[in-house]
Structures are given as structure tokens and as C-alpha cells.
C-alpha positions in Angstrom: 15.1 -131.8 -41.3 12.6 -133.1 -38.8 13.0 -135.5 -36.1 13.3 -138.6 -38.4 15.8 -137.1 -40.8 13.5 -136.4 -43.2 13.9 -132.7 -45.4 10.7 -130.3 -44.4 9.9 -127.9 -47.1 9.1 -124.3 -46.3 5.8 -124.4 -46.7 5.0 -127.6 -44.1 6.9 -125.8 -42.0 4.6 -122.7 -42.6 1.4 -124.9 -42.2 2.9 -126.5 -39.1 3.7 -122.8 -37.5 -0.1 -121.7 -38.0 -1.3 -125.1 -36.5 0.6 -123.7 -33.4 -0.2 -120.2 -33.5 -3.8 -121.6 -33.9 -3.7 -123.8 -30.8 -2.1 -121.4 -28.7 -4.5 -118.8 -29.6 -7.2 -120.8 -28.6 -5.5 -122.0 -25.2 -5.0 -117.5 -24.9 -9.2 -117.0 -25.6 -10.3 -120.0 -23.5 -7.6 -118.7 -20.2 -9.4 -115.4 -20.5 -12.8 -116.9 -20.6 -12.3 -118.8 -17.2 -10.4 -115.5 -16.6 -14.2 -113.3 -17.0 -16.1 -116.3 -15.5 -15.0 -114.1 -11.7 -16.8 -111.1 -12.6 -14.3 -109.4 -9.5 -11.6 -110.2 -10.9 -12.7 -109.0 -14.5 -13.7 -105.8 -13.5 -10.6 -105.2 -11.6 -8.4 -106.7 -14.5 -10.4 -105.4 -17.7 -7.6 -103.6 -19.6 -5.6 -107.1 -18.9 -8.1 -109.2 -20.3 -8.2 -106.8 -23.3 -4.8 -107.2 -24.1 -5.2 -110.8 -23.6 -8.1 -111.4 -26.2 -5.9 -108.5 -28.2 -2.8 -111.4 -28.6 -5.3 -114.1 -29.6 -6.6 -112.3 -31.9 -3.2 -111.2 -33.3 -2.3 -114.8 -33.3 -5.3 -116.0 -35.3 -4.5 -113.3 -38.0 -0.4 -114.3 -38.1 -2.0 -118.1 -38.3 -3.7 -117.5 -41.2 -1.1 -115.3 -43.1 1.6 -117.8 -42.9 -0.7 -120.7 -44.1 -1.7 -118.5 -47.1 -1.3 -118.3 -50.7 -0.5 -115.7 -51.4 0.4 -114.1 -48.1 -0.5 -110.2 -48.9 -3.9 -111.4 -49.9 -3.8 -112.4 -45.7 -2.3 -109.3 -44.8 -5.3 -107.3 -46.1 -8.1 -109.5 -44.8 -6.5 -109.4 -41.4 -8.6 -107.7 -39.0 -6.2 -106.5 -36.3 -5.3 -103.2 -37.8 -2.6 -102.4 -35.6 -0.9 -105.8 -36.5 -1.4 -105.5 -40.4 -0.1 -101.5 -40.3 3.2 -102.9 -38.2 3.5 -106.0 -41.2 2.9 -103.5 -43.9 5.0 -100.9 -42.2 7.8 -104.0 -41.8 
């Protein structure tokens, strides 16, 4: 049920989840960008910033699997190796 009392079905829900995994993966890409804008700070912090753009990039794959039909079709396209051999792997 949402907020209203009104029955979600499982696939809103999934839409609504990769609206959000979306967003926030675009919040993670554009806090590393102002992140690289100090070139200090990235050269100091480059394996940091790599992980960072690493979770966005994660995000924007998990985004688009759970807003797909079908799902495994997703899984393959996914780009993020590591992520699609630990969902494959699952």
C-alpha cells in the first residue's frame, strides 16, 4: 500500500526503485565531479573517486535491471562486470 491506501503492484514499485537508484546515481557522478574540479584533492584522492564513479555506475546498471522486461536480458547488457558476475553468481 502507498501512502493513500492505495495497493502498489510489483512492478510500480520496481519502476519507482530505479527512478531512485537513477537519481541517486546521478547525485554520486555529479559529487565526484565537483569532487575532480580541485585537481589537489583528486590527485591525492584518485582510488576514492574511482570507487565513487564505480557505485554510480553499479547503480545505473541495478536501475535499469529492475525497470526491465525481462530482467536477464538487463543482466547481460550491464556493463559493470564485476556487478553482473556477483548477480549471475547470486
Amino acid at each position: 500500500m502507498n501512502g493513500g491506501g492505495m495497493m502498489v503492484d510489483r512492478n510500480q514499485w520496481l519502476e519507482r526503485v530505479g527512478a531512485q537508484l537513477s537519481r541517486l546515481a546521478t547525485e554520486i557522478e555529479a559529487l565526484g565531479e565537483v569532487l575532480c574540479s580541485d585537481v589537489e584533492m583528486m590527485q591525492r584522492n584518485l582510488t576514492t573517486l574511482q570507487a565513487i564513479d564505480a557505485i554510480a555506475q553499479q547503480q545505473n546498471c541495478l536501475a535499469r535491471i529492475v525497470t526491465a522486461d525481462p530482467m536477464e536480458q538487463a543482466v547481460a547488457e550491464c556493463s559493470f562486470a564485476e556487478l553482473k558476475q556477483r548477480l549471475l553468481a547470486a
